[in-house]
C-alpha positions in Angstrom: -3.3 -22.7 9.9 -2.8 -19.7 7.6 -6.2 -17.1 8.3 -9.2 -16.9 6.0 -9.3 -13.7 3.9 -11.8 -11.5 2.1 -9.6 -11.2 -0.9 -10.8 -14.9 -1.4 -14.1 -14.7 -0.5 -16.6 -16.5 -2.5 -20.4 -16.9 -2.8 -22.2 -20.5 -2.8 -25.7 -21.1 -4.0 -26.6 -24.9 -2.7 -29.9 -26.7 -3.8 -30.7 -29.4 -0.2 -34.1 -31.5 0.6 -35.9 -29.5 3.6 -35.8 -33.2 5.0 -31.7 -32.7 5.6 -31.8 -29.9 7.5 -29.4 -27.7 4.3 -29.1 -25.0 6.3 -27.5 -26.5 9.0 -25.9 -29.0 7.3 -24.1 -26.1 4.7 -22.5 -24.0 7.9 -21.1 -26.9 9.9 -19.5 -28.3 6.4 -18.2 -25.1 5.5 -17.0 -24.0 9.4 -15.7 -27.4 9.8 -13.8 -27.1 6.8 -11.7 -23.7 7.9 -13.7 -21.1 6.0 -15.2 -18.1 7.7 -19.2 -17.7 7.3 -19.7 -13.9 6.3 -23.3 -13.8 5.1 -26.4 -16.6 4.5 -29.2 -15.8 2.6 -32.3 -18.4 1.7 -33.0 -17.0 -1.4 -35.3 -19.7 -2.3 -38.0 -22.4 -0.3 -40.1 -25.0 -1.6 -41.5 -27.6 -0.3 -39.2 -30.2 -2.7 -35.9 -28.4 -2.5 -34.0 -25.3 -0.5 -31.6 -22.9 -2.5 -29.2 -20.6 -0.1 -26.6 -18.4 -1.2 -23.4 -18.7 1.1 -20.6 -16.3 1.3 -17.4 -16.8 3.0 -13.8 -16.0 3.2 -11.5 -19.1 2.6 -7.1 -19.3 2.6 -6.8 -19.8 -1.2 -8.2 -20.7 -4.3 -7.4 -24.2 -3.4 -9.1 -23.9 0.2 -12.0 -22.5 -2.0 -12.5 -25.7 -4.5 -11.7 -27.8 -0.6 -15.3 -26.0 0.6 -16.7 -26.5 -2.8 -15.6 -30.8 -2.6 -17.0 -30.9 0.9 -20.3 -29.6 0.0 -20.6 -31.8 -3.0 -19.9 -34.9 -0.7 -23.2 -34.8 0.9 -26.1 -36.8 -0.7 -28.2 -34.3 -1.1 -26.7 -31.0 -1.4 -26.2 -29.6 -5.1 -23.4 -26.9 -5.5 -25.2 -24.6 -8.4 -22.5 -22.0 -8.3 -19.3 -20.4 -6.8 -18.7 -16.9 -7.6 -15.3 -15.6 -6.7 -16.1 -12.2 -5.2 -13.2 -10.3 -5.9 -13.3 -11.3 -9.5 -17.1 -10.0 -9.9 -15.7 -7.1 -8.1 -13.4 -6.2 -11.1 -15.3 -7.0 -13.9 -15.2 -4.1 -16.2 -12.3 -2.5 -14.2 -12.9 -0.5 -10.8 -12.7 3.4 -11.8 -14.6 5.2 -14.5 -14.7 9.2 -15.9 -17.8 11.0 -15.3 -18.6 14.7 -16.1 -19.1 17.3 -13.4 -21.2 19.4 -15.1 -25.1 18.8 -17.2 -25.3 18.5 -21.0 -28.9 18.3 -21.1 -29.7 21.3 -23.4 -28.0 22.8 -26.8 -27.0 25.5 -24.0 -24.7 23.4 -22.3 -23.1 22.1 -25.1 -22.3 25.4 -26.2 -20.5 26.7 -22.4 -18.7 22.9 -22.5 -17.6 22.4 -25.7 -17.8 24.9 -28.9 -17.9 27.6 -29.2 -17.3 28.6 -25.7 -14.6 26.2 -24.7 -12.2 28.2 -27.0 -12.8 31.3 -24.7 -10.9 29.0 -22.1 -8.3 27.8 -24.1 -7.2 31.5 -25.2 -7.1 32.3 -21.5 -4.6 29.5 -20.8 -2.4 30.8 -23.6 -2.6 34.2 -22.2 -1.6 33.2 -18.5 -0.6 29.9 -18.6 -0.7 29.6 -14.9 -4.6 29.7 -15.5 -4.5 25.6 -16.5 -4.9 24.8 -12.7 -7.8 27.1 -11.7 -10.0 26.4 -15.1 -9.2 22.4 -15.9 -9.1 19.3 -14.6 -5.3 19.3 -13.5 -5.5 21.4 -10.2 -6.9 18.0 -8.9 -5.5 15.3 -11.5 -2.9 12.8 -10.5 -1.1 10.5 -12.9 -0.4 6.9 -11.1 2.9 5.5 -12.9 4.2 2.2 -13.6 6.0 -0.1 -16.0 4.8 -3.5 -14.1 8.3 -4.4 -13.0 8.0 -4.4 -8.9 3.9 -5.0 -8.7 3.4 -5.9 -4.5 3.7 -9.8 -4.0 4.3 -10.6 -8.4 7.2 -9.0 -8.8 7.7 -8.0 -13.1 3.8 -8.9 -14.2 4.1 -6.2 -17.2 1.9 -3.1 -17.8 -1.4 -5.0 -18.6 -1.5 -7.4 -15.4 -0.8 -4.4 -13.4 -3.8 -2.0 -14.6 -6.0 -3.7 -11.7 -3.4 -2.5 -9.4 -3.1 0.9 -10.5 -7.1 1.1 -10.7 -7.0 0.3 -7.1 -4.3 3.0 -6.3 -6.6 5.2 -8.0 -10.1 4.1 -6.4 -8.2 4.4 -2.8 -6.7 8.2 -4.0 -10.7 9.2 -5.1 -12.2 7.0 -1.7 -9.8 9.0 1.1 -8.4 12.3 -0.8 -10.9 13.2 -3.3 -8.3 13.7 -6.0 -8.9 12.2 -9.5 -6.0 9.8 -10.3 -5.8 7.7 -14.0 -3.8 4.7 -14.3 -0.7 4.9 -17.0 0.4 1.8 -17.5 3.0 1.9 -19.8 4.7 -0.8 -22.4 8.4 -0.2 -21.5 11.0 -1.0 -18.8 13.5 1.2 -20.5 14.4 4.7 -18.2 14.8 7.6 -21.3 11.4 6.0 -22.7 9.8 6.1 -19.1 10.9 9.3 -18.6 10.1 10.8 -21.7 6.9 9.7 -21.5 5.5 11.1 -17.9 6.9 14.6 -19.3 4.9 14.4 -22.9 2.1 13.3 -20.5 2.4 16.1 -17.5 0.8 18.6 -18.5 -2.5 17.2 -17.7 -1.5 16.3 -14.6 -0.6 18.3 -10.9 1.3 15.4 -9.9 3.1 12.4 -10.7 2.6 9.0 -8.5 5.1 6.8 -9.5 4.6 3.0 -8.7 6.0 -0.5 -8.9 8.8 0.4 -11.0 12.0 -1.7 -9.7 14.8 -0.7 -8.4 17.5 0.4 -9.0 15.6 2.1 -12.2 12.9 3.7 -10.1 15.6 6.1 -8.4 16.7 7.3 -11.5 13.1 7.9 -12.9 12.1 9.7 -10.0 15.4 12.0 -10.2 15.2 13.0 -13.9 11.8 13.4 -13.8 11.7 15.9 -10.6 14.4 17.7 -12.9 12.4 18.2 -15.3 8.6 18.5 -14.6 7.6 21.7 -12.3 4.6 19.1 -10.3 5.7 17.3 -7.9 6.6 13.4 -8.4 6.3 10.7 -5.7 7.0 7.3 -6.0 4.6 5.9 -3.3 7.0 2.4 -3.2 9.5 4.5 -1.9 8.5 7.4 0.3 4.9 6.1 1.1 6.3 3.4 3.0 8.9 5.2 4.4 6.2 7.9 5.9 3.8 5.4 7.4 7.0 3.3 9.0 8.4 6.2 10.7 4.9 7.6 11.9 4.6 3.8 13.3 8.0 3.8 14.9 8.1 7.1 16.4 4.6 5.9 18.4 6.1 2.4 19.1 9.2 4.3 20.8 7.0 6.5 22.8 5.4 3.0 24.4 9.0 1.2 25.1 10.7 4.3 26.0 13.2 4.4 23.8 15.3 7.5 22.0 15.9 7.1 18.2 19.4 8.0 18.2 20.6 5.7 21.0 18.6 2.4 19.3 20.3 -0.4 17.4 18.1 -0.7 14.0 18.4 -3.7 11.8 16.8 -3.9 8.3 16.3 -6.6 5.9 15.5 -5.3 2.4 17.6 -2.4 1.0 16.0 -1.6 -2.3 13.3 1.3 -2.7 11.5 1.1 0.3 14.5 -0.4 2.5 16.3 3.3 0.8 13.8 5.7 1.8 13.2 4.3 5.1 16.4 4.5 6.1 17.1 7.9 4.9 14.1 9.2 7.2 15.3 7.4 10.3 18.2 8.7 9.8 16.8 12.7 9.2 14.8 11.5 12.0 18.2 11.1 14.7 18.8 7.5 13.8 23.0 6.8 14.3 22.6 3.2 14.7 21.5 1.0 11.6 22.5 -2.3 9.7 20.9 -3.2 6.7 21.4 -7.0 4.9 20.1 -7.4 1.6 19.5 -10.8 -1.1 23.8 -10.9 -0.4 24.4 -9.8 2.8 25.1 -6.9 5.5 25.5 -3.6 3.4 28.8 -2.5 4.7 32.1 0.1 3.5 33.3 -2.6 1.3 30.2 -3.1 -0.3 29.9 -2.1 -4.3 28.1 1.0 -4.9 26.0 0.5 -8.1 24.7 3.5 -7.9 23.4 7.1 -5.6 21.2 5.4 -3.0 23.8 2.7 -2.8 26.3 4.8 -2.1 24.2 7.1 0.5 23.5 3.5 2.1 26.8 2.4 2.3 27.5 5.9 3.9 24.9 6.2 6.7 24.6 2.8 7.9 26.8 -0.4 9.4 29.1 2.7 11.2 31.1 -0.1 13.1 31.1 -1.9 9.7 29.8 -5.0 11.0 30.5 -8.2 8.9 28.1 -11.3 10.1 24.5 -12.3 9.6 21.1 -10.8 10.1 21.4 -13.8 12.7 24.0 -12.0 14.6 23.0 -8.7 13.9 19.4 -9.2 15.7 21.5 -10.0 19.4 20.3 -6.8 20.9 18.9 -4.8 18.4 15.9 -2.7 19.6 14.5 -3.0 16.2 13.8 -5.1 13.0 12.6 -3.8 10.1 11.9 -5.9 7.0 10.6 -5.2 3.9 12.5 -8.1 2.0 10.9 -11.2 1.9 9.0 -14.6 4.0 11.0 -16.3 7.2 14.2 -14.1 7.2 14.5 -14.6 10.5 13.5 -17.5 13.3 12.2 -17.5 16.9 15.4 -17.6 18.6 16.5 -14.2 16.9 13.4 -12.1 18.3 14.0 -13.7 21.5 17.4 -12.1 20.9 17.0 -8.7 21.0 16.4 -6.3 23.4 14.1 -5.6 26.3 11.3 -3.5 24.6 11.7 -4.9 21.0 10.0 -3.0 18.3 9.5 -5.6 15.6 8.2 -4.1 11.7 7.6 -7.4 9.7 6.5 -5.7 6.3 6.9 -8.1 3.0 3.7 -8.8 1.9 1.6 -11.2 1.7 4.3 -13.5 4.1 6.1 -11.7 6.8 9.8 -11.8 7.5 8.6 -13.7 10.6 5.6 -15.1 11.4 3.8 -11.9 13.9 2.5 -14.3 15.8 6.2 -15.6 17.0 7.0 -12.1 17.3 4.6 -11.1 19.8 5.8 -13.8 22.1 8.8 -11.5 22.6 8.5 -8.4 20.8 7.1 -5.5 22.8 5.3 -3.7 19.9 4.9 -6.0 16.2 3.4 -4.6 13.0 3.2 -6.0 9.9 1.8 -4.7 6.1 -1.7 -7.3 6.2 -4.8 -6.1 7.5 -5.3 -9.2 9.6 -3.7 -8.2 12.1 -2.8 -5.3 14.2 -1.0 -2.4 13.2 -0.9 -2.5 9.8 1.5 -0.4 8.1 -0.5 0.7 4.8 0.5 3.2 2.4 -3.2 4.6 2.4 -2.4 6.6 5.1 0.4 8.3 3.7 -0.2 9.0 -0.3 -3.6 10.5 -0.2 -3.4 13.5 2.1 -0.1 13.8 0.8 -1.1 14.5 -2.5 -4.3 16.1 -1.7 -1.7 18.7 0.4 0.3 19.1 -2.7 -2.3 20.1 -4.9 -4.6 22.6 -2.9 -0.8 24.0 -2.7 -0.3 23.4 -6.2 3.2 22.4 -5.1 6.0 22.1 -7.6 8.7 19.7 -5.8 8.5 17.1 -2.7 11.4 17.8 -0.1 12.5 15.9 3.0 11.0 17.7 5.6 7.6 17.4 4.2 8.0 13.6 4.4 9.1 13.8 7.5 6.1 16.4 8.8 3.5 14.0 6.8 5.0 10.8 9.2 4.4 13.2 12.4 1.1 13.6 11.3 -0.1 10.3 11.1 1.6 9.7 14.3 -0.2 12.3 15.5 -3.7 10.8 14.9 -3.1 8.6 17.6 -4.3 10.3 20.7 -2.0 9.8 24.2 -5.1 7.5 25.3 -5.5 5.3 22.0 -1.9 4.5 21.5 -1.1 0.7 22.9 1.5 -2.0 21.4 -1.7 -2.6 19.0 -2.7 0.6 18.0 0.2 2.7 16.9 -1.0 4.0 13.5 -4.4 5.7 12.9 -7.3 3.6 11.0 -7.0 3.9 6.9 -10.8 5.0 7.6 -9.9 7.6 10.0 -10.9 11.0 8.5 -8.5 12.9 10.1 -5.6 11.7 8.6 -6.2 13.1 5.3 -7.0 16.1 6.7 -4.0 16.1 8.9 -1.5 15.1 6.6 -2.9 17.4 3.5 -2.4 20.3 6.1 1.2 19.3 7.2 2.4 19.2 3.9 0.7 22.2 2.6 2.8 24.2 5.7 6.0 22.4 4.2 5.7 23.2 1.0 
């Protein structure tokens, strides 16, 4: 049975007779039905009727309504409400501006606006280097998308993907401290993308560019680095790729095994499948086969385009023609960031001694981890119910918070690669087991770590 999760949480209020025992009665319904009891509260007691709130976490909408039925069933009990939690969580949005500074007094409208504001302008136009020290953009960060590629809905459009971007930017202000604005923007076409972020950036000390399909997002991301002088990240891309090698590099510490002498097979060769690959192999990584939606990337593939072509050119060296099926006999490794049940029991059980097994689409694995573990050595996935969770949180925040105390102007390959040995780094010699190989998301440290590696790199 698939797990209960937060992210459908709800809140019952039931009216029961004292005479039926409702407390009772409401837990055993609900636990025998599958849901997971998170809080009860009696919120009101009479001697005619008991009214408790009930929160739990439950599959799905549907499993949700299935509590709701079950509780209705019983003569007796009266369902008053259900509240969806994570809906009451979003109403009205997730992120808000506030001011740092009073305007109380005539006084302080005078320093923050006119007449004295103009006092700051004129010192921006006389050193124009002076717009990070006296405004908001030494500490601004512009989160980027066109809806195409949104986690799990795939091309959802600019409005259905503000909640997403509010949450990117909520999770930059939570860990990193660094004030991040959603721009969600009405058009999938490149020149209008582009041209956009760079009327936009100079407000901004860096560009987080997300959910933007590929192949488009590559070229957005090069043409804009051209042009802008803050750095741009697309967090799809190079976010993932940081947290996965910070997870492997720990995972091959606990099987023993050298980068350069594994056998590495991916599934998923778009954004994320790109930039992981091109940081194993910076990392020492001679050995990889990627498959994508039409098969194992090899020298007779087309190249569409740049990554493509790098793909073509640093993986599949023996130029290997079969299926992920055949591929997965020996491999050391699997990494997936594709999509649900790519592969099967039989070809874990495949590989070799000491797997490493990265399961990462979202929310439905390539495999199901539990499988994995059976034969798998060390298994991670990208959901937070279960261990080793590979989760971009650890990666974009100190990263950006490292950029802009250094008020960076580009992003290069080695400070990817020194952000991914950070994170690995959090885990001490004495925490790291097959099910701890990356830091908690709530570890402080990691910022700090990361925002420090990448300030050196710069």
């Amino acid at each position: 049975m698939a797990s209960t999760s937060p992210g459908y949480g709800i809140t019952i209020r039931v009216e029961g007779s004292p005479e039926l025992q409702p407390v009772a009665l409401i837990t055993t319904t609900i636990t025998n039905a599958g849901a997971t009891i998170t809080a009860l509260d009696v919120v009101e007691s009479l001697l005619e009727k008991v009214v408790i709130d009930v929160t739990c976490d439950t599959i799905d909408a549907e499993h949700a309504q299935n509590i709701h039925n079950a509780l209705s069933a019983h003569d007796g009990l009266t369902v008053r409400k259900v509240s969806d939690r994570t809906f009451l969580l979003h109403l009205g949005g997730k992120i808000e501006v506030t001011s740092k500074v009073p305007l109380k007094t005539r006084d302080d409208l005078s320093r923050a606006y006119t007449p004295g504001v103009a006092r700051i302008s004129q010192a921006i136009v006389d050193d124009p280097s002076d717009v990070r020290r006296l405004t908001m953009k030494r500490n601004t960060v512009a989160v980027v998308t066109d809806g195409s590629a949104v986690l799990g809905l795939g091309n959802i459009g600019p409005s259905a993907a503000l909640p997403v971007m509010e949450g990117k930017a909520a999770l930059f202000k939570r860990f990193a401290n660094v004030d991040a604005w959603p721009v969600c923007l009405d058009t999938q076409d490149v020149d209008e993308i582009v041209r956009t972020v760079q009327l936009i950036a100079p407000v901004y000390g860096g560009i987080n560019l997300e959910d933007i399909s590929a192949p488009r997002c590559f070229e957005v991301e090069r043409r804009l680095r051209e042009l802008l002088d803050i750095p741009v990240f697309h967090d799809d891309q190079h976010g993932t790729a940081i947290v996965v090698l910070a997870a492997l590099r720990n995972a091959l510490k606990l099987v023993k095994k050298d980068i350069s002498k594994v056998k590495i097979i991916m599934s998923g060769a778009g954004a994320a499948g790109t930039a992981i690959a091109r940081l194993l192999v910076l990392s020492g990584a001679t050995n990889i086969i990627a498959f994508d939606i039409d098969g194992v990337i090899s020298k007779d593939s087309p190249s569409e385009d740049s990554m493509r072509a790098w793909f073509i050119e640093n993986s599949n060296k023996d130029n290997f023609k079969g299926d992920i099926h055949q591929a997965m006999d020996g491999a050391d490794i699997f990494i997936g960031v594709s999509a649900p049940k790519v592969l099967n029991e039989a070809d874990i059980k495949s590989m070799a001694k000491g797997a490493i097994v990265f399961a990462l689409a979202n929310p439905d694995p390539e495999i199901d981890p539990v499988i994995a573990r059976k034969y798998a050595a060390v298994v991670a996935t990208g959901r937070s119910d279960h261990p080793n969770q590979i989760n971009n949180v650890l990666a974009f925040p100190g990263i950006f918070r490292g950029l802009l105390d250094a008020q960076a102007h580009k992003i290069t390959d080695k400070l990817l690669v020194a952000a991914a040995e950070a994170i690995a780094d959090c885990v001490s010699e004495a925490q790291l087991n097959t099910s701890f190989i990356v830091p908690s998301v709530f570890d402080p440290n990691v910022v700090i770590k990361v925002a420090a590696a990448v300030k050196k790199s710069v």
